[in-house]
Structure formats: structure tokens, C-alpha cells
Backbone as CSV, one residue per row, in Angstrom:
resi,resn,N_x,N_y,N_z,CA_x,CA_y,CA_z,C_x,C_y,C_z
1,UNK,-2.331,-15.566,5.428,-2.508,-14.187,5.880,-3.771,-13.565,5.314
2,UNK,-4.565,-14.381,4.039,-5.580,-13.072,3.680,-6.704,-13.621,3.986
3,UNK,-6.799,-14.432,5.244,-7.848,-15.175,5.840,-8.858,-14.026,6.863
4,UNK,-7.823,-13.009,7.187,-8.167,-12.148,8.277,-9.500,-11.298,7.331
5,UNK,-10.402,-10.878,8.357,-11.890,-10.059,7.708,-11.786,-9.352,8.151
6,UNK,-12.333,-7.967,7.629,-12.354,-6.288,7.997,-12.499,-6.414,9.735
7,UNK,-11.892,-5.678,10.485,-12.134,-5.354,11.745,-13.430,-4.631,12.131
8,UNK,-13.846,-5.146,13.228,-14.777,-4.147,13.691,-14.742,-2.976,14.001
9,UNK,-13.376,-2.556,14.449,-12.982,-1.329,14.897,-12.179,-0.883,13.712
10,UNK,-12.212,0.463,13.504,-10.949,1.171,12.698,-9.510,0.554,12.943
11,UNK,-8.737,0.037,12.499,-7.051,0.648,12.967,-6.950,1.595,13.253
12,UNK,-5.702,2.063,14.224,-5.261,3.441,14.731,-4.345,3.632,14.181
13,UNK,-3.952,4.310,14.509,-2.911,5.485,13.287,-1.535,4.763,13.848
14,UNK,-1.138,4.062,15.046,-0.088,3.436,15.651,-0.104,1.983,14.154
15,UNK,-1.293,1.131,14.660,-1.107,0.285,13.949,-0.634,0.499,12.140
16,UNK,-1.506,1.239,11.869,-1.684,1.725,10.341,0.310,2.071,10.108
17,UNK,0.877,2.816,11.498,2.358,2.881,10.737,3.288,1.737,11.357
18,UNK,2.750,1.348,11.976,3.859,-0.396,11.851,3.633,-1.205,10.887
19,UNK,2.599,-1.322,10.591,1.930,-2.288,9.626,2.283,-1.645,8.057
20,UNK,2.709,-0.373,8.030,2.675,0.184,6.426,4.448,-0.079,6.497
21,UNK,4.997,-0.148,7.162,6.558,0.018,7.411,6.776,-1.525,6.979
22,UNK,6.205,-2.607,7.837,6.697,-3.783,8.160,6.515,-4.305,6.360
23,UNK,4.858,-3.966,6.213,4.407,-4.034,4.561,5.750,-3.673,3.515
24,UNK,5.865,-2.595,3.554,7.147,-1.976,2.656,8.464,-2.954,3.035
25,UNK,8.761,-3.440,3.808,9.635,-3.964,4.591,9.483,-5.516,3.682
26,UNK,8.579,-6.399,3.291,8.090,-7.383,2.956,8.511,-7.360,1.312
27,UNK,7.489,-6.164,0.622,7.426,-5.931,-0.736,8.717,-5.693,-0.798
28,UNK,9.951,-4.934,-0.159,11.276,-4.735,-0.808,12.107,-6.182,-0.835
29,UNK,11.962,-7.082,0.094,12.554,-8.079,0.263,12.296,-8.766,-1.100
30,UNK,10.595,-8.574,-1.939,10.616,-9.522,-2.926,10.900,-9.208,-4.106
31,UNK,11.127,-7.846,-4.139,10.993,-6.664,-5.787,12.241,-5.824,-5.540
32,UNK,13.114,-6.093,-4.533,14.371,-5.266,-4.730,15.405,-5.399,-6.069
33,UNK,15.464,-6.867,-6.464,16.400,-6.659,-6.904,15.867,-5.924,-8.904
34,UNK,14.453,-6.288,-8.798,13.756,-5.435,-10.029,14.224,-3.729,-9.722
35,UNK,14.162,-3.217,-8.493,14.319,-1.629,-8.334,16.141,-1.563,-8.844
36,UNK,16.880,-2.877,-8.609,17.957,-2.242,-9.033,18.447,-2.267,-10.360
37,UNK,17.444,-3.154,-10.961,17.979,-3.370,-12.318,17.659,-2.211,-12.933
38,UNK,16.317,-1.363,-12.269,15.850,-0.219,-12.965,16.503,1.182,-13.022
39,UNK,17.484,0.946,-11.249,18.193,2.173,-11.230,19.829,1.861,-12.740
40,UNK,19.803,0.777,-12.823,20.949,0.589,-13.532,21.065,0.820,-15.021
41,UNK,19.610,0.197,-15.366,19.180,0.651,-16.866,19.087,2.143,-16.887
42,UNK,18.251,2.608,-15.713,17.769,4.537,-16.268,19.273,5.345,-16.030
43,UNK,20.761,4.792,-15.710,21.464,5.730,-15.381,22.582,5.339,-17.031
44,UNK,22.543,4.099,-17.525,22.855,3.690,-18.443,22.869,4.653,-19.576
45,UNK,24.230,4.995,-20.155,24.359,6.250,-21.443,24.583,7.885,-20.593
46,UNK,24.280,7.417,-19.338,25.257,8.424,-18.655,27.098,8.725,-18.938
47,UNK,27.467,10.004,-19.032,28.894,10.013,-19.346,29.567,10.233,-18.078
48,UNK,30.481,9.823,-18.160,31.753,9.541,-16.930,33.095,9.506,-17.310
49,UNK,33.578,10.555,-16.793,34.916,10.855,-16.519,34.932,11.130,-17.967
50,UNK,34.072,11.567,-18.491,34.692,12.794,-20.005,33.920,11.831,-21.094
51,UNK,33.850,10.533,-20.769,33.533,9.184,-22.142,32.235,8.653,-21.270
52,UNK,31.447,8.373,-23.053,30.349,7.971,-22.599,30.101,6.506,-22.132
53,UNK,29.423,6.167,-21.245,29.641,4.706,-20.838,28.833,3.771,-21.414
54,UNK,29.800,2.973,-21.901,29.169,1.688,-22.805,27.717,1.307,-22.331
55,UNK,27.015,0.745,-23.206,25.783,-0.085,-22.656,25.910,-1.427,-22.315
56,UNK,25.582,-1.933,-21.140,26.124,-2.898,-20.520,25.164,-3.754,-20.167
57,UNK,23.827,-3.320,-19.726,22.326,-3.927,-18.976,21.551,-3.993,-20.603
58,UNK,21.387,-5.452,-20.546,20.690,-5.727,-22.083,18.983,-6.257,-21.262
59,UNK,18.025,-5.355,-20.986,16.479,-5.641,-20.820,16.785,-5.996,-18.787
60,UNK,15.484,-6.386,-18.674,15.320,-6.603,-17.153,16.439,-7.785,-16.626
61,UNK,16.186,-8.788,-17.222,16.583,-9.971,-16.427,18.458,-10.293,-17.182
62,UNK,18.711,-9.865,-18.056,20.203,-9.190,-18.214,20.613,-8.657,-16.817
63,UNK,19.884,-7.493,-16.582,20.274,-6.837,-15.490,20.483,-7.285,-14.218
64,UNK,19.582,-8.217,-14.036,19.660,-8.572,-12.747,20.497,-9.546,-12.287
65,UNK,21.153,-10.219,-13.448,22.125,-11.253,-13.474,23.327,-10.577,-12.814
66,UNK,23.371,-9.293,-13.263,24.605,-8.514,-12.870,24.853,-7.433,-11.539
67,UNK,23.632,-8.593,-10.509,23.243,-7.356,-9.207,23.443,-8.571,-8.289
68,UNK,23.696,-7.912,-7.108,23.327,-8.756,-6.046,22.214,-7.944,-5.358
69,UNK,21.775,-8.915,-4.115,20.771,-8.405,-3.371,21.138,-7.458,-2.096
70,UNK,21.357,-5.959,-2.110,21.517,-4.973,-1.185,20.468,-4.707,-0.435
71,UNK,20.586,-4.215,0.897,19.682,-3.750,1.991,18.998,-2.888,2.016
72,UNK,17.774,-2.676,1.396,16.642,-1.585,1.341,15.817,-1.817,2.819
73,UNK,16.036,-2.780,3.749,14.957,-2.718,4.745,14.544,-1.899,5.332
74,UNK,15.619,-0.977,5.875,16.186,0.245,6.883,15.310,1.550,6.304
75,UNK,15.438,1.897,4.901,14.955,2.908,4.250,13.514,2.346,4.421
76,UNK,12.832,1.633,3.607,11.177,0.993,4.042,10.802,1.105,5.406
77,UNK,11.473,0.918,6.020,10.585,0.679,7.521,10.577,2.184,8.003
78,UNK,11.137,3.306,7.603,11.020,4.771,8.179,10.308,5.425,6.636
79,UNK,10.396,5.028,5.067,10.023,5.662,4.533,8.348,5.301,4.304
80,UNK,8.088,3.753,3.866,6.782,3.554,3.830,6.118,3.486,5.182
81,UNK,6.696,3.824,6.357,5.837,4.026,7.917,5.113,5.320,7.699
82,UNK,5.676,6.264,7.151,5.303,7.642,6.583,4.572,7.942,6.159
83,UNK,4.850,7.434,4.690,4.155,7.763,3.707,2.646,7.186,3.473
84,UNK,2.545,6.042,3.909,1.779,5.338,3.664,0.892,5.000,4.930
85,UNK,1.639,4.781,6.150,0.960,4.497,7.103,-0.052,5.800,7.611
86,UNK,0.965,6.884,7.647,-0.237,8.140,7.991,-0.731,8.755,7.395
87,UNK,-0.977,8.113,5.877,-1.864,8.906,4.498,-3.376,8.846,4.894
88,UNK,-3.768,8.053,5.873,-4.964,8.134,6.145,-5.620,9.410,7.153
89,UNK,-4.663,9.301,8.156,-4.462,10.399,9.863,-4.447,11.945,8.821
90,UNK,-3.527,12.116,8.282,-3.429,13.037,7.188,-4.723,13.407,6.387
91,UNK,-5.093,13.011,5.399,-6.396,13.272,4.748,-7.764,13.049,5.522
92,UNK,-7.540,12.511,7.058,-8.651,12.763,7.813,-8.365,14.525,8.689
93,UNK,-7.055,14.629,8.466,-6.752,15.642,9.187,-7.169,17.079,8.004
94,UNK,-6.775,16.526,6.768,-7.280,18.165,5.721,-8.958,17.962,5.765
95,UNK,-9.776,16.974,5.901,-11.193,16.878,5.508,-12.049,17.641,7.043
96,UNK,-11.052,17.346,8.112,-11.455,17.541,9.479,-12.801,16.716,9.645
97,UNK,-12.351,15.381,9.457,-12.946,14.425,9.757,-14.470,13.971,8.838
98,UNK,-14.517,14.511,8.062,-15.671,14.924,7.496,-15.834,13.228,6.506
99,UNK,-17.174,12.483,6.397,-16.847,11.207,5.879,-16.822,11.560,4.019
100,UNK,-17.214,12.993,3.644,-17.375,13.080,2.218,-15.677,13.339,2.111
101,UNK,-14.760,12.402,1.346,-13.148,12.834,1.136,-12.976,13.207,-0.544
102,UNK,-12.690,14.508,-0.772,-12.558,14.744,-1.970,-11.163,14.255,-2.759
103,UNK,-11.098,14.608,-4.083,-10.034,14.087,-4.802,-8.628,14.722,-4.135
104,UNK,-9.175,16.387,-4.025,-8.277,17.631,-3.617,-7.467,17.312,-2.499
105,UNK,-8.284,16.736,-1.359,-7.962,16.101,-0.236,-6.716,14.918,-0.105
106,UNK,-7.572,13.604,-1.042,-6.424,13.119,-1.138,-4.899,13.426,-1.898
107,UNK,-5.172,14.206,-2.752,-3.767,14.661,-3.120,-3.033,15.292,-2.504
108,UNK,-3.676,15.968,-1.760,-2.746,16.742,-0.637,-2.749,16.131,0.492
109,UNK,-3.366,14.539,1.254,-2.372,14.239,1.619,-1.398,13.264,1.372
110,UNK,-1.379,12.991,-0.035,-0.399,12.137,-0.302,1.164,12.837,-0.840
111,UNK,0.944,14.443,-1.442,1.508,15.501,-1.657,2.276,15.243,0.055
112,UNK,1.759,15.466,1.147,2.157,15.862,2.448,2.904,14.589,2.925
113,UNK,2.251,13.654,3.327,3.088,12.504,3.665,4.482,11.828,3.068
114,UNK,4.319,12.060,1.740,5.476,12.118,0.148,6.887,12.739,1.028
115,UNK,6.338,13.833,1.468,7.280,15.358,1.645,8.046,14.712,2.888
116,UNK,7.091,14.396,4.199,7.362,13.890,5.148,8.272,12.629,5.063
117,UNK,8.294,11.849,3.981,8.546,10.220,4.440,10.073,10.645,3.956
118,UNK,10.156,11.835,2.456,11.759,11.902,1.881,12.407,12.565,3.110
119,UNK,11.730,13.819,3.776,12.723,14.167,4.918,13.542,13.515,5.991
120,UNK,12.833,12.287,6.200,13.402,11.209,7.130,14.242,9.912,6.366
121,UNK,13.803,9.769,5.007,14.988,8.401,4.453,15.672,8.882,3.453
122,UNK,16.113,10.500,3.234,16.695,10.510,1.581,18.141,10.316,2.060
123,UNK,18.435,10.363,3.213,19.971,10.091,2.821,20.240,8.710,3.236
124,UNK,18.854,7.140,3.572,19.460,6.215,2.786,19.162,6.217,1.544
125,UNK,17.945,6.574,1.000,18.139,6.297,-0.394,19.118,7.050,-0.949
126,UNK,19.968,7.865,-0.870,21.517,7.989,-1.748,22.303,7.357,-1.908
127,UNK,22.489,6.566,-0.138,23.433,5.612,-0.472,22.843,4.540,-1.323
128,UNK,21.877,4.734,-1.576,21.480,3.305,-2.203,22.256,3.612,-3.499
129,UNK,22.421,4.879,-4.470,22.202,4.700,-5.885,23.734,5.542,-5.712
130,UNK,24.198,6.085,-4.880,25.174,6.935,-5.439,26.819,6.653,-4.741
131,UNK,27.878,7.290,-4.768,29.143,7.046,-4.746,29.290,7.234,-3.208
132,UNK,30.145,6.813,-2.104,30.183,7.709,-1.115,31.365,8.732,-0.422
133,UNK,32.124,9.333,-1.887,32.965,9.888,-1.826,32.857,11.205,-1.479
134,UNK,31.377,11.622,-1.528,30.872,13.006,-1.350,31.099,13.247,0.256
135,UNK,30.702,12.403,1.309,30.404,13.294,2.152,29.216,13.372,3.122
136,UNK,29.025,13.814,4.201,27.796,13.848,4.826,26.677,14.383,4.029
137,UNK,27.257,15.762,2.720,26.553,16.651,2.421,26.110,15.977,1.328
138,UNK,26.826,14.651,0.687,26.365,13.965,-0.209,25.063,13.060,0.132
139,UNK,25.340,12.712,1.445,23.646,12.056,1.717,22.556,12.870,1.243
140,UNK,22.334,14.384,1.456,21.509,15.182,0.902,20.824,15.371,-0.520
141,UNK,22.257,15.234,-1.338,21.955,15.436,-2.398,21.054,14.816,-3.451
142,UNK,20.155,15.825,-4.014,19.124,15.594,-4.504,17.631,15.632,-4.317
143,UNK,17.618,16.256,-3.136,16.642,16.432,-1.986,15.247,17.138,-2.650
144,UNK,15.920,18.223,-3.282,14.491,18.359,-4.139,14.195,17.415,-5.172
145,UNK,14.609,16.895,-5.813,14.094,16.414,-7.017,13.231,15.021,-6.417
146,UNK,14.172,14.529,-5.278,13.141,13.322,-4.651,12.099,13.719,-4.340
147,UNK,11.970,14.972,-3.331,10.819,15.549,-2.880,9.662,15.393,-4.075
148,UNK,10.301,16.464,-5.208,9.345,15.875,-6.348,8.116,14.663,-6.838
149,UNK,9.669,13.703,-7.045,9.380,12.151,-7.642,8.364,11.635,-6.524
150,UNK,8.766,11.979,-5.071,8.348,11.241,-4.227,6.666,11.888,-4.087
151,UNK,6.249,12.996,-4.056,5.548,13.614,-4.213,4.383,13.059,-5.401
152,UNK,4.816,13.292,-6.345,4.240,12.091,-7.739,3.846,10.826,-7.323
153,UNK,5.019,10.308,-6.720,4.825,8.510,-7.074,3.776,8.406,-5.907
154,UNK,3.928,9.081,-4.411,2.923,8.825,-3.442,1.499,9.733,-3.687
155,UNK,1.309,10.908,-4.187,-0.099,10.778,-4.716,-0.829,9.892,-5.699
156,UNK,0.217,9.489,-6.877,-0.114,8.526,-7.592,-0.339,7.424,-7.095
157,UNK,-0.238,6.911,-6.080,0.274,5.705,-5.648,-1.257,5.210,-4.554
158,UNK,-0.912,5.750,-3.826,-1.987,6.190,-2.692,-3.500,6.137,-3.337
159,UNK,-3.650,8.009,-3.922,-4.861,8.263,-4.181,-5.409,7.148,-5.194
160,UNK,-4.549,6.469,-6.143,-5.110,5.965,-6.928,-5.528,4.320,-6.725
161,UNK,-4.970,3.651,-5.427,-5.541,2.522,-4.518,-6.626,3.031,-4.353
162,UNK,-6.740,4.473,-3.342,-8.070,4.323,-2.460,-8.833,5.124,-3.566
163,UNK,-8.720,5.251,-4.383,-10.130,5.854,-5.329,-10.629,3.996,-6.060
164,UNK,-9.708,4.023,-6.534,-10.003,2.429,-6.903,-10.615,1.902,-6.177
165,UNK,-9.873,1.351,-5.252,-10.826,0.230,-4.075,-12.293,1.260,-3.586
166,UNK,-12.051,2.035,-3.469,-13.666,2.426,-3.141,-14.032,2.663,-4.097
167,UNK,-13.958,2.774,-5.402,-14.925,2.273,-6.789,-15.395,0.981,-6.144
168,UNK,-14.550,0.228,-6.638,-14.704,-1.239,-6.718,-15.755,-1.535,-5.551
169,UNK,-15.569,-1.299,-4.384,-16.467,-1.540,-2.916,-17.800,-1.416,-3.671
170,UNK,-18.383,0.125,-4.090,-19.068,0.596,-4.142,-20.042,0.344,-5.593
171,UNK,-19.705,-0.026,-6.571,-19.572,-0.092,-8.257,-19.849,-1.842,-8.423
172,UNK,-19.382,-2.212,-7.530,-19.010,-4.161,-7.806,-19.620,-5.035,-6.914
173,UNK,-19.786,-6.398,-7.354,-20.032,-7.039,-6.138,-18.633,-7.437,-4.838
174,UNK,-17.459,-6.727,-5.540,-16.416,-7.145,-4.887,-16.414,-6.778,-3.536
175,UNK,-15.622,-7.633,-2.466,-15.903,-6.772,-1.101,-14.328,-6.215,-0.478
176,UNK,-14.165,-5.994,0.438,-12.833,-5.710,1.188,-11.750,-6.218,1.603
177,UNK,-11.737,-7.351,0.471,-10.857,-8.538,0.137,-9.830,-8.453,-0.282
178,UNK,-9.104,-9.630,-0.523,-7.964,-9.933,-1.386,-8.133,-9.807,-3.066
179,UNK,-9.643,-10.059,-3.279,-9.363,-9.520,-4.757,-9.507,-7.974,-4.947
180,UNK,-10.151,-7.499,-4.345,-10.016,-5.759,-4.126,-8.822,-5.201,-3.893
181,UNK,-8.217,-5.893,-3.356,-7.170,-5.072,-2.951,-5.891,-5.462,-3.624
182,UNK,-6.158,-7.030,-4.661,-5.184,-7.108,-5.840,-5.164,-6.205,-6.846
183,UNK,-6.839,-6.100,-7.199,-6.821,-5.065,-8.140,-6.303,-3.837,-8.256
184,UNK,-7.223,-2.808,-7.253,-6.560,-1.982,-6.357,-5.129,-1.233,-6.252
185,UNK,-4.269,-2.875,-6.234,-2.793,-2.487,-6.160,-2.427,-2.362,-7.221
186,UNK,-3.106,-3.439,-8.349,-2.317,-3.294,-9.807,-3.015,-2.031,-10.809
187,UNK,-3.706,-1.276,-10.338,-3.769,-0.587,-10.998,-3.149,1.099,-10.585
188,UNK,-2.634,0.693,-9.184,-1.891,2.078,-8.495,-0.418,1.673,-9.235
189,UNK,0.139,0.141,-9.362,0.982,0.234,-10.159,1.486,0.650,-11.120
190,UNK,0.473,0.817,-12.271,0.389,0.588,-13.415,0.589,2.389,-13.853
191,UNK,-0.608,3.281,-12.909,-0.801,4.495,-13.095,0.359,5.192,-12.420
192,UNK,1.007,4.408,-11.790,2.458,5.044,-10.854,3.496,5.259,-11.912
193,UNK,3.795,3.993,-12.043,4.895,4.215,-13.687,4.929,5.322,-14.780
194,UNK,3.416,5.067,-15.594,3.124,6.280,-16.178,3.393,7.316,-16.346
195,UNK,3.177,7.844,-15.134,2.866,9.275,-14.458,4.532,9.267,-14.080
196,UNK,5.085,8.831,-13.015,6.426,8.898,-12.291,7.809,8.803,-13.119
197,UNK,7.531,7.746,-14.326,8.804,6.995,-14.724,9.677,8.571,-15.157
198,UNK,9.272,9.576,-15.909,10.224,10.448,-16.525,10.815,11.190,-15.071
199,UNK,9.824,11.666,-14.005,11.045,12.127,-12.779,11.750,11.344,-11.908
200,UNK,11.599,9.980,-12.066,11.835,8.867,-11.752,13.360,8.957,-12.391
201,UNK,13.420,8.633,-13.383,14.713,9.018,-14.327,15.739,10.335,-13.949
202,UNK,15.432,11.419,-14.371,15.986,12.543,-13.838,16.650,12.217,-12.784
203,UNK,15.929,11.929,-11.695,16.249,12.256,-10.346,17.028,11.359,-10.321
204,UNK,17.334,9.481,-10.864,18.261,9.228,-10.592,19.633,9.448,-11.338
205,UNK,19.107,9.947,-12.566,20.870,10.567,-13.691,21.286,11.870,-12.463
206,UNK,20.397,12.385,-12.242,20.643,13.827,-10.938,21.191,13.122,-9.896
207,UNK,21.201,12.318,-9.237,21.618,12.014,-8.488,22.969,10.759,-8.267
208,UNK,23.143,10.421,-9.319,24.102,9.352,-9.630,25.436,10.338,-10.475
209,UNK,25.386,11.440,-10.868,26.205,12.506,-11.331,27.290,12.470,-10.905
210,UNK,28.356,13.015,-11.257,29.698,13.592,-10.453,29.411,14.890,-9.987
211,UNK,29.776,15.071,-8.429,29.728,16.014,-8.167,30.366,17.788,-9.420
212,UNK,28.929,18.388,-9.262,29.445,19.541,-10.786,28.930,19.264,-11.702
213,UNK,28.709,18.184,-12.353,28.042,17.641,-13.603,26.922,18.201,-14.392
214,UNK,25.777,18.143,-13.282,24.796,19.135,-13.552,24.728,20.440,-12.804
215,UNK,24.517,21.530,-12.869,24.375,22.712,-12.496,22.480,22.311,-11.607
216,UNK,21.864,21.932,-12.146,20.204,22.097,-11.764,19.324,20.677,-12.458
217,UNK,18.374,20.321,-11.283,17.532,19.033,-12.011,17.393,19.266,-13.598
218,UNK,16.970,20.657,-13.761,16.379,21.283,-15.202,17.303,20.890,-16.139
219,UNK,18.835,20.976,-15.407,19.777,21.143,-16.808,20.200,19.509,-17.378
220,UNK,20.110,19.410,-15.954,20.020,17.406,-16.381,18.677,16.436,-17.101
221,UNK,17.901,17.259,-16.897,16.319,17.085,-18.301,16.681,17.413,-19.376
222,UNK,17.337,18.576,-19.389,17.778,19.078,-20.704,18.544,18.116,-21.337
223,UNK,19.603,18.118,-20.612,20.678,16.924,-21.557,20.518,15.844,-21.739
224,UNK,19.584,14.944,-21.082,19.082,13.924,-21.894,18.124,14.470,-22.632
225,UNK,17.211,15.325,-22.896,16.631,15.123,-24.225,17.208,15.918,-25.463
226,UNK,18.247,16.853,-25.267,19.214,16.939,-25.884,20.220,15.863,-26.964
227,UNK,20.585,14.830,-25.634,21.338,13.641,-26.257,20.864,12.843,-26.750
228,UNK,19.710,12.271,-25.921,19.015,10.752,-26.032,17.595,10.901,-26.364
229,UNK,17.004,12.089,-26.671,15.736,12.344,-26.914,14.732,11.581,-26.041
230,UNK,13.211,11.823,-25.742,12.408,11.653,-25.374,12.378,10.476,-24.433
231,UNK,12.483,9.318,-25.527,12.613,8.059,-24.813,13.219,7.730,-23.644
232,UNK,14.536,8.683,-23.690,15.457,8.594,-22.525,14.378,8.570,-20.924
233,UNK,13.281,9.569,-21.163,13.219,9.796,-19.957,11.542,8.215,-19.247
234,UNK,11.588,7.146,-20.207,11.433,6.272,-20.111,12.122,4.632,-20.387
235,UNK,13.646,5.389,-20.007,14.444,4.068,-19.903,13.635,3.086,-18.285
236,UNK,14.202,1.825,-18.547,13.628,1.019,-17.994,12.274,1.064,-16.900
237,UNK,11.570,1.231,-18.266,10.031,1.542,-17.711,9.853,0.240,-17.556
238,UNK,10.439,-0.755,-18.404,9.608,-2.364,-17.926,9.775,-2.868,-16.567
239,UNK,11.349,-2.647,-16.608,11.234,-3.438,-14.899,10.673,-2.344,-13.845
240,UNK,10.310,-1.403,-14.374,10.082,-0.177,-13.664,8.386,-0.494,-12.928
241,UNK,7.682,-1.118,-13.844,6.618,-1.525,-13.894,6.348,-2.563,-13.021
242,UNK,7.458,-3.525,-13.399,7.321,-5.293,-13.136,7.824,-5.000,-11.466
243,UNK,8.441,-4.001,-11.242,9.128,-3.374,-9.802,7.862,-2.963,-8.842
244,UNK,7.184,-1.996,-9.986,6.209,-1.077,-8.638,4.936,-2.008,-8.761
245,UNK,4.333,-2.696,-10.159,3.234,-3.635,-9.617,3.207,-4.441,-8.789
246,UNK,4.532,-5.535,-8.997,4.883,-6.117,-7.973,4.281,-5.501,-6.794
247,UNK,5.146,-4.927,-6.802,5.543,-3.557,-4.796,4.196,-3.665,-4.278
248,UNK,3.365,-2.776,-5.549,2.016,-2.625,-4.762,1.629,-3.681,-4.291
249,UNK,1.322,-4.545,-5.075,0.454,-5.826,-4.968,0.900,-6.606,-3.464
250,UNK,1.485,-6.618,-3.744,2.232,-7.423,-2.285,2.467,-6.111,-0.777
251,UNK,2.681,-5.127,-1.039,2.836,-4.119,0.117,1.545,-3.978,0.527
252,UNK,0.174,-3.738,-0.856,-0.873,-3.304,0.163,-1.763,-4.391,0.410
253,UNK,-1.607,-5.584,-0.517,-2.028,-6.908,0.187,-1.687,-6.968,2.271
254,UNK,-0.582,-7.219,2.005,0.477,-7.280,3.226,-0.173,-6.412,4.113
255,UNK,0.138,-4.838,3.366,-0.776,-3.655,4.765,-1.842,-4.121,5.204
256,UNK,-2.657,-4.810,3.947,-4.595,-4.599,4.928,-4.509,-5.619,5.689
257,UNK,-3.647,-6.543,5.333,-4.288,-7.625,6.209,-3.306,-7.613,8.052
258,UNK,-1.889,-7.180,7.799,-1.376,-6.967,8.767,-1.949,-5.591,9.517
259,UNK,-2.978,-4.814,9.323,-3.736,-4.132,10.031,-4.842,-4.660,10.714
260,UNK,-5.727,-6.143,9.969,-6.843,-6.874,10.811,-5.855,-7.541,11.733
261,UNK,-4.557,-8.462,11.111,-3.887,-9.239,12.056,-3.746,-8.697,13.511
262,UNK,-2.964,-7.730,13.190,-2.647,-6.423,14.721,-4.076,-6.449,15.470
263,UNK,-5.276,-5.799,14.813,-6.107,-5.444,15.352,-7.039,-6.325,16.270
264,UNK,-6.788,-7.534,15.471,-7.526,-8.717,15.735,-7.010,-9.314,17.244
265,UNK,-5.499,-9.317,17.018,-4.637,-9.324,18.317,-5.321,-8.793,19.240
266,UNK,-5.437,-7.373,19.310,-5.417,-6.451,20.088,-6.775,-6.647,20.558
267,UNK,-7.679,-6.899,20.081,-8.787,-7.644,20.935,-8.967,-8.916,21.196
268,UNK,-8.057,-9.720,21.048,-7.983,-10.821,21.685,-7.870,-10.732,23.216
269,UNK,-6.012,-9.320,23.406,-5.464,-9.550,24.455,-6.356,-8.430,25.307
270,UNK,-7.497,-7.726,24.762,-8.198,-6.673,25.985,-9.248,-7.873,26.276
271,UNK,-9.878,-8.756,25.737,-10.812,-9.330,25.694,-10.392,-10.285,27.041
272,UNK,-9.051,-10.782,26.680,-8.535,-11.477,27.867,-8.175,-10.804,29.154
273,UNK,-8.164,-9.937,28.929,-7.107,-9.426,30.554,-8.939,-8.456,31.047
């Protein structure tokens, strides 16, 4: 697959969101079961039903011994079509086309697309992490705080590929490759964690709760650093890491090149007919 060379033509904003969906669609198949070991460690020392719950997940690969492999496809293919596929259509849309793209720009549209991608998958991602005794109204829950996280992790995520890779283009002899766009990914990884892991946390003790538990995201920050101090709000940052470098590396590998693949197609079959 990373045989394909920059297109002559742009991708269109069609291709850019099949190709960011199918991408996400790929990376979850290979790093899912790291996302669950992570939701399992960060909810770990949570209390239930009055008593606090034993510690049970000893490091990453403890954890994963004790998971099977569940269906994230469904959520990827509507959340990273979103987020990711129209982060470009988006920040061409705040610049109004303009080729100088500021920092401001991209944050707002990765701020925007973030917003967009949770409105359409947060109630699978609930079922992913939470009970389903709640309710239709339980799919909802948590809606801001994802908005948040999601908000974070996709400006982080995003802006900090395409500031990278266009360093690198521009700064290096590197070109619009597979090593650009390894790098690229591992360092949107790396700065994603960082930045994300503490609302990352929250949002899933907030959302894995008994209904009542917490009153407000705020009050559930509070009580872990109340209980568990600081650290708490970087429980399983490792697989958290080993999860989203992964992700990147392989999702935006996957994106660029399944955008020449498509494209390449697509002038094959006008070329022919």
C-alpha cells in the first residue's frame, strides 16, 4: 500500500471521508484491544455499590489477557469519517481558501470537526464503556465531557500531524512519504496523550459511574484528586500511549495512501471511459 505517490490532483472532500473512516476502521481493528485495557486501568479504584473495587488490571498486557476483542468498527467509520476526513474542507472553509493556514485556523477546525464527529458516535461510544441499564437517555450520557476530550484529542491530534508533516516537507530532505507520515503520526501520538490523558480519564470515571454518583464532570475531578491524588488523572497513560501511537501511525499511514489509492482509481476509470 505505501507504493502509491502524491496525486496529481487534490483528493475531494468525498474521498478524504471514506478514506479517513475506512483508515480509523483499519487502526481500530489493530489497537482495540490496547483502548480497552486503557478504559479498564483508568476506571480501576473506582467505588461501586458503596466498596471500593479491588485492583485487578496489573500494567498493559495483564490487562489485556482479561479482554476480549469487541466491535469498535461501527463507531470509526461515522466518527473518524468526521473528524478527520473533513478537517481539511473545514480549515479550508475558516481560511476561505487562502494557501497561508494559520495555527488559529487549524485549531478551530479541529475544535469543529471534534464537536461534529461526538454528535454523530457518542452514543456508540457509551455502549462501548458503560452499563446498559440506563436507557436510551443513557446513550447520551456524558456528552459534554466527550465533547471536551474529543475536542482536545482532535486538535491535538490533527493540528499536530499537519504542522509536523509540513515542518518536515519543508525543514528536511524528507518528502510526502511513508517516512513523513510515520513520523508525523508518532509524534501526534505522543503530544495526544500528554495533553488528553487527564480528560481522557475523567470522562471515562464520568461516564462508567452509577447513575447519581457524580453530580458534575467537576465533581468527579474533584474526587479523584481528593482520593487518589494527581496521578490518578494519568492512570494508564502507557497503554494509553502504546494505543494512540499505534492508532496514529497506522490510521494516517492508511489515510494518505488510501486517498492516492482512490484517486489513482479514479483516473484510471475517467481515463478509460
Amino acid at each position: 500500500m505505501v507504493g502509491f505517490g502524491p496525486a496529481d490532483v487534490p483528493p475531494s472532500a468525498a474521498v478524504k471521508f471514506v478514506g479517513a473512516g475506512t483508515a480509523g476502521c483499519f487502526a481500530d481493528l489493530l489497537t482495540f484491544p490496547l483502548d480497552t485495557a486503557k478504559v479498564r486501568l483508568q476506571i480501576q479504584g473506582e467505588a461501586s455499590a458503596g466498596k471500593e473495587s479491588a485492583v485487578r488490571y496489573r500494567g498493559v498486557f495483564g490487562t489485556i489477557t482479561t479482554i476480549g476483542l469487541v466491535a469498535g468498527l461501527q463507531r470509526q467509520m461515522s466518527f473518524a469519517s468526521v473528524r478527520i476526513g473533513l478537517y481539511d474542507s473545514v480549515k479550508q472553509f475558516y481560511t476561505k481558501g487562502s494557501d497561508h493556514v494559520g495555527i488559529g485556523s487549524r485549531l478551530l477546525a479541529g475544535c469543529t470537526t471534534g464537536a461534529m464527529a461526538v454528535a454523530l458516535a457518542q452514543p456508540t461510544d457509551v455502549v462501548k464503556t458503560i452499563a446498559k441499564e440506563e436507557g436510551i437517555r443513557g446513550l447520551w450520557k456524558g456528552t459534554a465531557p466527550n465533547i471536551a476530550r474529543n475536542a482536545i484529542v482532535n486538535c491535538t491530534e490533527l493540528v499536530t500531524y499537519d504542522y509536523i508533516k509540513e515542518t518536515l516537507l519543508k525543514s528536511t530532505p524528507l518528502t510526502d512519504n511513508l517516512p513523513c507520515h510515520f513520523v508525523s503520526a508518532f509524534g501526534a501520538g505522543l503530544c495526544t496523550t500528554v495533553i488528553a490523558s487527564p480528560v481522557d480519564v475523567v470522562k471515562t470515571r464520568y461516564m462508567n459511574s452509577p447513575p447519581g454518583h457524580y453530580n458534575s464532570v467537576l465533581k468527579c475531578a474533584a474526587a479523584m484528586m481528593s482520593k487518589e491524588g494527581p496521578r490518578a488523572f494519568y492512570k494508564g497513560f502507557m497503554p494509553s500511549f502504546l494505543r494512540l501511537g499505534s492508532w496514529n501511525v497506522v490510521m494516517f499511514v492508511t489515510y494518505e495512501q488510501l486517498k492516492r489509492a482512490m484517486m489513482a482509481a479514479n483516473h484510471n476509470y475517467t481515463t478509460r471511459v
